[in-house]
C-alpha positions in Angstrom: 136.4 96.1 94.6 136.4 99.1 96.9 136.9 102.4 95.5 138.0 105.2 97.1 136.7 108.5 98.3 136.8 111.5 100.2 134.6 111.8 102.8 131.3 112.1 102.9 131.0 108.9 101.0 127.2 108.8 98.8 126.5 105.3 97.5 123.5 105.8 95.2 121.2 103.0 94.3 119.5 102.8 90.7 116.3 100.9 90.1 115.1 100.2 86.7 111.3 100.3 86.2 109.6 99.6 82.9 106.4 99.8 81.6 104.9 96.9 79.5 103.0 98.3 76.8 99.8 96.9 77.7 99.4 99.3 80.7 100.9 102.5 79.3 97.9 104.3 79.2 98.4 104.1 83.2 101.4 105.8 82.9 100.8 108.8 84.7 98.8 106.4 88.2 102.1 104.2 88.1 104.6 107.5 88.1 102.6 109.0 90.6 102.8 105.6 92.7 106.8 105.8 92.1 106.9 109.2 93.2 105.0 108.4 96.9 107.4 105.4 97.3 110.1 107.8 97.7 111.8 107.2 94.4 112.9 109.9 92.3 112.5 109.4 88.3 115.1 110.6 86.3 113.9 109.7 82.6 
């Protein structure tokens, strides 16, 4: 199925990461990891 689109044509990519509670209380090393991959974290 190929939609259609006025150029420019963005195809975004959407990667779902989750934490296990048993490591929250890394939360803030493993954002900060996500962060300097590139990946931007929306929630």
């Amino acid at each position: 199925m190929e939609l259609s689109m006025p150029p420019p044509q963005i195809y975004v990519e959407k990667t779902l990461a989750i934490i296990k509670p048993d490591i929250v209380d890394k939360e803030e090393e493993i954002q900060d990891i996500i962060l300097r991959s590139g990946f931007t974290i929306v929630q």
